[in-house]
Backbone as CSV, one residue per row, in Angstrom:
resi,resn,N_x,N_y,N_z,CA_x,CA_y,CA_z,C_x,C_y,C_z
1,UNK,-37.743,13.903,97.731,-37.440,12.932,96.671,-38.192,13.302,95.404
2,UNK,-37.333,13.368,94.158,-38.280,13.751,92.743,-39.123,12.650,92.426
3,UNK,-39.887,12.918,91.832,-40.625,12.244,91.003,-39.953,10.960,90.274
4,UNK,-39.805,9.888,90.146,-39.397,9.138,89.419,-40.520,9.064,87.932
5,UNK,-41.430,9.710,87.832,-42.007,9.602,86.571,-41.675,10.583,86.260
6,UNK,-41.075,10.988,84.539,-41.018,12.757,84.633,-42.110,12.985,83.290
7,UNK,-43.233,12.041,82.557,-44.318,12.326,82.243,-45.436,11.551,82.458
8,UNK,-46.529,11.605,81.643,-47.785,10.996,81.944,-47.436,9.510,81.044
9,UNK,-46.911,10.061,80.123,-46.413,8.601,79.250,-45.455,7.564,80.566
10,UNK,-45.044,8.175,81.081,-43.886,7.142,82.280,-44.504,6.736,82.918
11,UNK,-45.711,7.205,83.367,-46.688,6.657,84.805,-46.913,4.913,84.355
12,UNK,-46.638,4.002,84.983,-46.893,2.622,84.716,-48.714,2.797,84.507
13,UNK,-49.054,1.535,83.150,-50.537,1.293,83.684,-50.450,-0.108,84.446
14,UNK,-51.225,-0.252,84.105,-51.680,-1.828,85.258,-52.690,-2.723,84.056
15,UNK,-52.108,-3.861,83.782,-53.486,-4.350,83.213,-53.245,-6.272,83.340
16,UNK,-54.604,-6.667,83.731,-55.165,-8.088,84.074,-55.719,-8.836,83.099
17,UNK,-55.077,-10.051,83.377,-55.831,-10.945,82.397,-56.183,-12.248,83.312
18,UNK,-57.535,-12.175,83.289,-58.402,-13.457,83.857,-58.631,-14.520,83.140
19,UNK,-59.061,-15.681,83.667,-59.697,-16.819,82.862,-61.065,-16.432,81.988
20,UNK,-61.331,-15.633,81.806,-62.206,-15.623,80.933,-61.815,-15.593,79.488
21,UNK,-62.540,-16.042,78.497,-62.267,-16.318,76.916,-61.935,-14.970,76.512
22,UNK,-60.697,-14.839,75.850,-60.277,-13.906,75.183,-59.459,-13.328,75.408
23,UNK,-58.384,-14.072,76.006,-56.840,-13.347,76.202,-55.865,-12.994,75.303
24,UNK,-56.893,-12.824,73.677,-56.149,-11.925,72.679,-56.165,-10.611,73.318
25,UNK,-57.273,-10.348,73.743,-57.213,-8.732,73.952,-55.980,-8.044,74.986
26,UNK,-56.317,-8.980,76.215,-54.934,-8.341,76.904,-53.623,-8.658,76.653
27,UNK,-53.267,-9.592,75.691,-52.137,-9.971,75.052,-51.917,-8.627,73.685
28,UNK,-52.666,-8.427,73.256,-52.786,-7.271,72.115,-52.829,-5.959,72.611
29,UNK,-53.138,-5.679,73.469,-53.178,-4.386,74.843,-51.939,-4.420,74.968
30,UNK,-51.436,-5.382,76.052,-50.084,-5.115,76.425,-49.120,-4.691,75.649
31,UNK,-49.052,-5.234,74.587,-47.905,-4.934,73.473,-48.169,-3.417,72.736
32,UNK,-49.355,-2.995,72.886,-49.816,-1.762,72.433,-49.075,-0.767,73.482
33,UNK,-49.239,-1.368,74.468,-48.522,0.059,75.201,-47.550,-0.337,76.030
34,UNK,-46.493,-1.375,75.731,-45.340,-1.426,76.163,-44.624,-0.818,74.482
35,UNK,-44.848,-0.824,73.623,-44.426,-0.719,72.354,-44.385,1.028,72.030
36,UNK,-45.331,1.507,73.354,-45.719,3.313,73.011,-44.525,3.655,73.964
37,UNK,-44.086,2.348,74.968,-42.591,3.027,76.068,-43.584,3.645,77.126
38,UNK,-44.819,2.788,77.367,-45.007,3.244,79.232,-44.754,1.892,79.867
39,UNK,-44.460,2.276,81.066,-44.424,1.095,81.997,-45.646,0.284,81.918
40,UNK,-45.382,-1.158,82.062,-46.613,-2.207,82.528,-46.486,-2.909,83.394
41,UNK,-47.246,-3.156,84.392,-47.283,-4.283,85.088,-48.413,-4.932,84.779
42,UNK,-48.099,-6.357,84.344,-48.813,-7.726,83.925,-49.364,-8.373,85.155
43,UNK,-50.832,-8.551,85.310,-51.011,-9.536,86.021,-52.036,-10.460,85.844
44,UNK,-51.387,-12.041,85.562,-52.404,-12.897,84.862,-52.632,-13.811,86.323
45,UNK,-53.688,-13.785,86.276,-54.594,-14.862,86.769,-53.941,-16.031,86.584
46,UNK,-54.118,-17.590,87.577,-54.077,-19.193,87.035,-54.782,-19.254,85.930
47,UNK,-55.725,-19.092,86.224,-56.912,-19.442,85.305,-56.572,-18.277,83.612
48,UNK,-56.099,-17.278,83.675,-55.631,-16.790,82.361,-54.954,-17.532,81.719
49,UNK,-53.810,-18.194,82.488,-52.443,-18.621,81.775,-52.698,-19.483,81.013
50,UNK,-54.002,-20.376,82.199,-54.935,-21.537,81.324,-55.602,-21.727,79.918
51,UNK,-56.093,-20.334,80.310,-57.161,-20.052,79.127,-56.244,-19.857,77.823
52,UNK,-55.163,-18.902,78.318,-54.264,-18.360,77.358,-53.568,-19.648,76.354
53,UNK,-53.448,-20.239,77.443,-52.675,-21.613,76.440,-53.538,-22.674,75.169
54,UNK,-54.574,-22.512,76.017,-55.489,-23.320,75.095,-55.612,-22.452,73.543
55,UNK,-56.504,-20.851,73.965,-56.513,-20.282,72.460,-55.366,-20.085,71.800
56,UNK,-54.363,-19.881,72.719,-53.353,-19.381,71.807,-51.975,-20.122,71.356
57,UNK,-52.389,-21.287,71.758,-51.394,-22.624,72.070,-50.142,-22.237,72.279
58,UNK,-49.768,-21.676,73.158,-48.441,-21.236,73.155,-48.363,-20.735,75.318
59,UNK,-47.698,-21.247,75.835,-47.936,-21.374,77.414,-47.436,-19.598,77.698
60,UNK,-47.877,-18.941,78.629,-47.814,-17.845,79.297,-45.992,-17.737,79.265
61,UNK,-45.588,-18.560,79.821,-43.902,-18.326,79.981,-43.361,-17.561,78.635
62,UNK,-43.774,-18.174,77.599,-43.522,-17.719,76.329,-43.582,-16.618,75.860
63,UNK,-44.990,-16.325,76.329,-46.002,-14.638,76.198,-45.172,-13.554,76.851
64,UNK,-44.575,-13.958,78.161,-43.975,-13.150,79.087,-42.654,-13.162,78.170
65,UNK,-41.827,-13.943,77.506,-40.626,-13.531,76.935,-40.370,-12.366,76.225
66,UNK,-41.946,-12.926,75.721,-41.996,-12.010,73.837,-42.422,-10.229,74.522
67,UNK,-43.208,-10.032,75.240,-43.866,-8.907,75.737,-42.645,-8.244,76.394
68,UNK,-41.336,-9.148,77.367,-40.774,-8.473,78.018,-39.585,-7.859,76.609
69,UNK,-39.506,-7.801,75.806,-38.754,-7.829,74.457,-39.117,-6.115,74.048
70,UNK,-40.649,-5.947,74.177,-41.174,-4.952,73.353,-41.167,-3.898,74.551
71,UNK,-41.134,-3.991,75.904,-40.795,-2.586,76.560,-40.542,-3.032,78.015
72,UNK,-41.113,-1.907,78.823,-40.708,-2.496,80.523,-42.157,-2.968,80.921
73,UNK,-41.688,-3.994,81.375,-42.847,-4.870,81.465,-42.292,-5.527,83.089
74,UNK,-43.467,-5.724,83.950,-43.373,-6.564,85.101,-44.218,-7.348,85.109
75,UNK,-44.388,-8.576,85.961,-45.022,-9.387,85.871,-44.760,-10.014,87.302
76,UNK,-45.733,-9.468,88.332,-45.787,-9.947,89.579,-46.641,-11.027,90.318
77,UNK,-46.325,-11.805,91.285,-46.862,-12.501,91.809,-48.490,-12.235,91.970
78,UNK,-49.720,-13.183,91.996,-50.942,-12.778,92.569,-50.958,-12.733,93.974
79,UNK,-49.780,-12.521,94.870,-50.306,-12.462,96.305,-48.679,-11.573,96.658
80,UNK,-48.236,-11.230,95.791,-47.258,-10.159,96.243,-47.526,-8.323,96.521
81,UNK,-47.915,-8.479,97.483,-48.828,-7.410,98.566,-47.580,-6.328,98.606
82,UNK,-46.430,-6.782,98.409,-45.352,-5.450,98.773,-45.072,-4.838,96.868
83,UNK,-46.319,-5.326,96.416,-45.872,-4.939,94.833,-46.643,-3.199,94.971
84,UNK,-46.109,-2.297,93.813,-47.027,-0.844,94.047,-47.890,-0.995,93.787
85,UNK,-48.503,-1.866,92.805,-50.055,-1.731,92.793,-51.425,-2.307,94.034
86,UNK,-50.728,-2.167,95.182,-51.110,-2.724,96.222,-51.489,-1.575,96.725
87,UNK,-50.899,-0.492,96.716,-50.821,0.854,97.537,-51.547,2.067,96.616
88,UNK,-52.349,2.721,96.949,-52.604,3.737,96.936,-51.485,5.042,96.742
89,UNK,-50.561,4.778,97.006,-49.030,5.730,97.278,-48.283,5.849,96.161
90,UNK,-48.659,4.790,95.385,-47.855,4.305,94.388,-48.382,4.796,93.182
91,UNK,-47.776,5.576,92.052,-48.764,6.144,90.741,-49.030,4.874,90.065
92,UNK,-50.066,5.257,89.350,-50.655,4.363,88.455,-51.223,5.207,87.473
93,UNK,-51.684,5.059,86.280,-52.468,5.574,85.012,-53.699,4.549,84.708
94,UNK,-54.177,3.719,85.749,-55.331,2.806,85.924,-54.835,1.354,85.214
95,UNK,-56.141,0.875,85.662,-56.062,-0.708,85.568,-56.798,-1.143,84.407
96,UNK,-56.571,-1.704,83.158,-57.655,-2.760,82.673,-57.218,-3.948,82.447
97,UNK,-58.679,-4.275,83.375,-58.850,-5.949,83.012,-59.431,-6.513,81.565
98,UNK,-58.574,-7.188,81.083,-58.655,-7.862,79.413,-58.660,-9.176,79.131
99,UNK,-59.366,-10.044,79.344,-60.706,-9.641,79.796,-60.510,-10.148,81.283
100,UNK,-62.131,-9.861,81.570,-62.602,-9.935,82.784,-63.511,-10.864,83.133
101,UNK,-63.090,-11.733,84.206,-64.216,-12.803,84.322,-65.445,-12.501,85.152
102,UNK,-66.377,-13.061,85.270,-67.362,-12.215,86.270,-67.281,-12.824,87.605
103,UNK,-66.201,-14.242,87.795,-66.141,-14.024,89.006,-65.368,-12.890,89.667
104,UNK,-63.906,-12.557,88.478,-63.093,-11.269,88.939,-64.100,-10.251,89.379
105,UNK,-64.824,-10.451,88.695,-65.690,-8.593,88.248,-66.660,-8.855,89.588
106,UNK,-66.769,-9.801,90.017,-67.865,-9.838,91.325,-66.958,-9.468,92.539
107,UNK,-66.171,-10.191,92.572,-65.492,-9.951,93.592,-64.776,-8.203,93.967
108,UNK,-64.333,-7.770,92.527,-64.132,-6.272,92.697,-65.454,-5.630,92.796
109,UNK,-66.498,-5.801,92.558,-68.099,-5.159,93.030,-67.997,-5.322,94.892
110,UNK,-67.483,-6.503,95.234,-67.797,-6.379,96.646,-66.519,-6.052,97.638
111,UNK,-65.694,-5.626,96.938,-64.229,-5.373,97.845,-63.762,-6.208,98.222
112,UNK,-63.670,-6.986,97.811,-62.586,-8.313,98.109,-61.596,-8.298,97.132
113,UNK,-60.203,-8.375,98.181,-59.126,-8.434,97.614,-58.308,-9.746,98.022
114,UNK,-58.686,-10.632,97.068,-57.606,-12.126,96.942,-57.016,-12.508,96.674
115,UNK,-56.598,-11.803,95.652,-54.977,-11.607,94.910,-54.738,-9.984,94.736
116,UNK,-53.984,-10.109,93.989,-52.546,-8.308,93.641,-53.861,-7.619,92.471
117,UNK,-54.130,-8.272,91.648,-55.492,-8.016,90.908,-56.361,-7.693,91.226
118,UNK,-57.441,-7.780,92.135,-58.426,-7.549,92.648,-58.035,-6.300,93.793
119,UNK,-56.827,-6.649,94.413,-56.419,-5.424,95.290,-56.143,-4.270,94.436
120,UNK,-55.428,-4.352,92.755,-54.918,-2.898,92.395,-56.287,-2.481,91.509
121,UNK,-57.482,-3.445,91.757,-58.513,-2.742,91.360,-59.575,-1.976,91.915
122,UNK,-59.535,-2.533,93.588,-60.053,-1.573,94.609,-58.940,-0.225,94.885
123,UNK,-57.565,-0.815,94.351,-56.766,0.772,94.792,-57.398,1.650,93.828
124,UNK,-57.842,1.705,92.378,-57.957,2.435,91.675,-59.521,2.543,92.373
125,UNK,-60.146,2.184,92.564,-61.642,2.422,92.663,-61.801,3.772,93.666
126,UNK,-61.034,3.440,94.916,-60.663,4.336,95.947,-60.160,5.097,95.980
127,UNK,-58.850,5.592,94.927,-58.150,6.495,94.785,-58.449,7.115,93.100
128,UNK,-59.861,7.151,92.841,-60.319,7.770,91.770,-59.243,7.669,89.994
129,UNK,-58.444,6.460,89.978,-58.434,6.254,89.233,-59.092,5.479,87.688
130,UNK,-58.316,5.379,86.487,-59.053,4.776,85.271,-59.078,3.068,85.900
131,UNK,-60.475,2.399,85.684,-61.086,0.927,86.087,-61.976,0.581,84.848
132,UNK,-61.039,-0.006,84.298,-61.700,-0.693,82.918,-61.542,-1.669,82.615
133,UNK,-63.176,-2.970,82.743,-62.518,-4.257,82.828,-63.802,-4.349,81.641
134,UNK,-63.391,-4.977,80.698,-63.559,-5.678,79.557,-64.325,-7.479,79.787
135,UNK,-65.632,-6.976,80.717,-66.443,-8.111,80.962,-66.988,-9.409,79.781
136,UNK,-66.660,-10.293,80.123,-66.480,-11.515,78.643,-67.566,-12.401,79.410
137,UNK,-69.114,-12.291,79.030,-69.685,-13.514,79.442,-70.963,-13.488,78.729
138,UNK,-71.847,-14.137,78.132,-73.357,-14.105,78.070,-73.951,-15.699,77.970
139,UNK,-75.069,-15.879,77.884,-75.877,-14.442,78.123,-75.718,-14.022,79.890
140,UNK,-76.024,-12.777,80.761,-75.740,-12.530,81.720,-76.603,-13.060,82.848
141,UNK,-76.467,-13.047,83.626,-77.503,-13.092,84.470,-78.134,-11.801,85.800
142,UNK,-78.795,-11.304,85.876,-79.053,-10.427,86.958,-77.934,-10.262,87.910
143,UNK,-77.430,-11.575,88.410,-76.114,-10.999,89.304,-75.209,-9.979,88.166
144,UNK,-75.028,-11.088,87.615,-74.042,-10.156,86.479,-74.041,-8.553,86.064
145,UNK,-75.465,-8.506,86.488,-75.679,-6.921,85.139,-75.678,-6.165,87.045
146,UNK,-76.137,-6.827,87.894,-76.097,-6.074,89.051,-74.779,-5.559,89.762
147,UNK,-73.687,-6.894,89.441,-72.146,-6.458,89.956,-71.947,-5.138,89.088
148,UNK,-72.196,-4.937,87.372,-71.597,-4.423,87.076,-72.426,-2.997,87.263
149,UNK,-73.384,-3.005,87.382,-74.428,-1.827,88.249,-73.457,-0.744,88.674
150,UNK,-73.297,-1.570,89.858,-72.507,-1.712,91.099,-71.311,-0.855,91.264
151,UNK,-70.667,-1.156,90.268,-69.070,-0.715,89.962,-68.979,0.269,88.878
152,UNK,-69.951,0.486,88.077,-70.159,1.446,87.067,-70.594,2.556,88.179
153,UNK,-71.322,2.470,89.110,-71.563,3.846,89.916,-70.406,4.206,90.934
154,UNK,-69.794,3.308,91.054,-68.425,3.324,91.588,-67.646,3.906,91.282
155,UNK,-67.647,4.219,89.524,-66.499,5.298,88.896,-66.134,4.070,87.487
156,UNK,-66.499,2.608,87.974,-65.370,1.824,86.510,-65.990,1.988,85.426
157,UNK,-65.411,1.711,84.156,-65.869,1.545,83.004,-66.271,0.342,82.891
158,UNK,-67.717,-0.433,82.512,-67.703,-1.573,82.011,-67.560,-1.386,80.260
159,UNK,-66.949,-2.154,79.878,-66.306,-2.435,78.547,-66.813,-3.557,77.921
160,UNK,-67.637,-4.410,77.553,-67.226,-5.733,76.837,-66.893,-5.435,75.743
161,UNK,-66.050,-6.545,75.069,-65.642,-6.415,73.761,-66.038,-6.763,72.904
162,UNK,-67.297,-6.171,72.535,-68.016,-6.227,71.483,-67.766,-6.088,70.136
163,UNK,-67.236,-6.556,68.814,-66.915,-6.765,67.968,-67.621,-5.142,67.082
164,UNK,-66.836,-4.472,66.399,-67.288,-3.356,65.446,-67.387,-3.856,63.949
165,UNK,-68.449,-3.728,63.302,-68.229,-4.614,62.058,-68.290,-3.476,60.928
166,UNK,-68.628,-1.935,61.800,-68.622,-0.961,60.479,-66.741,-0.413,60.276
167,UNK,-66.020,-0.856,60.631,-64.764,-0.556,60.331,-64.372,-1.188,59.120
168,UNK,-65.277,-2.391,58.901,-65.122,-3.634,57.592,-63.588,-4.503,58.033
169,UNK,-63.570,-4.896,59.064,-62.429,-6.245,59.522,-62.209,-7.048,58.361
170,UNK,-61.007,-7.090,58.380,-60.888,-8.135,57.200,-60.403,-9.723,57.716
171,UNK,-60.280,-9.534,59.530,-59.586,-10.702,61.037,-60.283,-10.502,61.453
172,UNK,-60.016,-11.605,62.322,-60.363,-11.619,63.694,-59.335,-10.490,64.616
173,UNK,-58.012,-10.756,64.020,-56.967,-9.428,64.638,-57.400,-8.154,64.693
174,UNK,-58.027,-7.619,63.242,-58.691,-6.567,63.427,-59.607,-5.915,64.324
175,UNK,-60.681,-6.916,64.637,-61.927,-6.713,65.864,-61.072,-7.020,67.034
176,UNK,-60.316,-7.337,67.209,-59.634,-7.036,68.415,-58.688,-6.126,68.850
177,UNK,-58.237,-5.440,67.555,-57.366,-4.078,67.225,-58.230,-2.625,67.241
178,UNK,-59.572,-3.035,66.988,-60.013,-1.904,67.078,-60.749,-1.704,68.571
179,UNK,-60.746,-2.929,69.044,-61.334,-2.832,71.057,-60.119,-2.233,71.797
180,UNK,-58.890,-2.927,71.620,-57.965,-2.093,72.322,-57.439,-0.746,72.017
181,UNK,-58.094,-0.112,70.782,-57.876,1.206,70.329,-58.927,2.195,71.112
182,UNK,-60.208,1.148,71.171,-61.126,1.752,72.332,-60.700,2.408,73.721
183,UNK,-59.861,0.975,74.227,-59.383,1.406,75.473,-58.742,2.171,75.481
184,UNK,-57.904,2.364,75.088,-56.614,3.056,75.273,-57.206,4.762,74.623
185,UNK,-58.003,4.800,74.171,-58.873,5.942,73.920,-59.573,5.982,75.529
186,UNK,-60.047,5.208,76.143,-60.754,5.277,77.262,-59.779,5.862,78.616
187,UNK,-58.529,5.765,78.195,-56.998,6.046,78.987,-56.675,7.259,78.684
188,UNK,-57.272,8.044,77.644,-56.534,9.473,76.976,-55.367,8.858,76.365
189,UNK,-55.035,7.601,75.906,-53.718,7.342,74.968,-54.047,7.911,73.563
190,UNK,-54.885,7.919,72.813,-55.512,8.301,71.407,-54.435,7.465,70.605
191,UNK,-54.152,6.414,70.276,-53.313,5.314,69.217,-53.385,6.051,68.283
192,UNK,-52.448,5.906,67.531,-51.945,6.463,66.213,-52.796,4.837,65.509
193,UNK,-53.196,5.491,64.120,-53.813,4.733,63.033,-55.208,3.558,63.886
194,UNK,-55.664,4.507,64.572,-57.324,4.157,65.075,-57.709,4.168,63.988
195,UNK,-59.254,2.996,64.291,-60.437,4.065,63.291,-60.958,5.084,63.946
196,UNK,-61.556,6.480,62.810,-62.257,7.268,63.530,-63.162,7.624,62.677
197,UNK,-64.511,7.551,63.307,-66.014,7.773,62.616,-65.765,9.049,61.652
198,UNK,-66.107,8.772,60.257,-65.974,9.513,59.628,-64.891,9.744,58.321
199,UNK,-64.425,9.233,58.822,-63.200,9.029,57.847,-62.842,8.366,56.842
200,UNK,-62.288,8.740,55.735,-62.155,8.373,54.484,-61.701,6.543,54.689
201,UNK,-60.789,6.589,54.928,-60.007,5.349,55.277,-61.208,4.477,56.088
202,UNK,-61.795,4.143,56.209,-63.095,3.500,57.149,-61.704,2.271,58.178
203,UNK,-60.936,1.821,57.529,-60.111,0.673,58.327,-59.189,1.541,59.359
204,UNK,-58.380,2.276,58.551,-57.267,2.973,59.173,-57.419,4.441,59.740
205,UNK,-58.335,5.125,59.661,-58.876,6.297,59.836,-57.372,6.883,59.932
């Protein structure tokens, strides 16, 4: 049987959105690279959809319209186990979580898989793929800095999304345009119209 991907751009990524504050980012992610034409599979948390509605007053159902508009986009159950990101077998181009709550982020430190999320983040852990979760909490506490210990020697990226203020933002959109330019730099995507240190343009590099 061929390949059903026939490049690296086709390989689906995977990316999560938890209840933690700041589901601009994986809302601004997603559209970044369903909009470049790779596959996505979406998987939000209860507690995202929650969160999502409050900052962004607008309910998840909605989010899922607009996102499924801009490319191929899935959006699977949290306990649908026959989904590919369940399997190891199945390609992937890695997972990020946008953000990440630290109960998510604890629970992937100790291998527990309780939903499709937490399972396609031990698949990547195990099968040496990209694990980049975009931890949203302070101040931390020792568990905290220890889960992420933990999983950083594991192979993941810890990420928080720490705001860049030498780009000169003129938004809040911006500091969140230039974190997901991070990631997706952290993916080998390299975004067209990043900033890049050095450059004349300081906004648009």
């Amino acid at each position: 049987m061929s390949d059903p991907y026939g490049s690296q751009d086709k390989v689906p990524l995977i990316l999560g959105i938890t209840g933690a504050s700041g589901s601009a980012y994986g809302l601004t992610l997603a559209r970044m690279i369903l909009e470049s034409g790779t596959p996505l599979s979406l998987l939000v948390t209860d507690a995202g959809k929650q969160v999502m509605a409050q900052e962004t007053r607008r309910p998840w159902t909605e989010w899922r319209e607009e996102l499924a508009e801009a490319g191929s986009l899935d959006t699977p159950g949290p306990e649908d186990w026959h989904h590919p990101c369940a399997s190891g077998s199945a390609p992937s181009g890695g997972l990020v979580v946008a953000p990440c709550s630290m109960g998510t982020l604890g629970r992937i430190a100790g291998g527990i898989s309780g939903n499709l999320l937490e399972r396609a983040a031990d698949v990547c852990l195990k099968e040496r793929r990209p694990l980049i979760l975009l931890a949203r909490e302070t101040p931390l506490s020792v568990i905290h800095l220890e889960n992420m210990l933990r999983l950083a020697r594991a192979g993941a990226v810890i990420m928080p999304p720490v705001p860049a203020f030498y780009t000169a933002p003129g938004s809040v959109e911006d500091l969140v345009t230039h974190t997901c330019h991070r990631v997706l730099d952290q993916l080998g995507r390299r975004p067209a119209g990043a900033f890049r240190w050095g450059s004349r343009d300081k906004r648009h590099g």
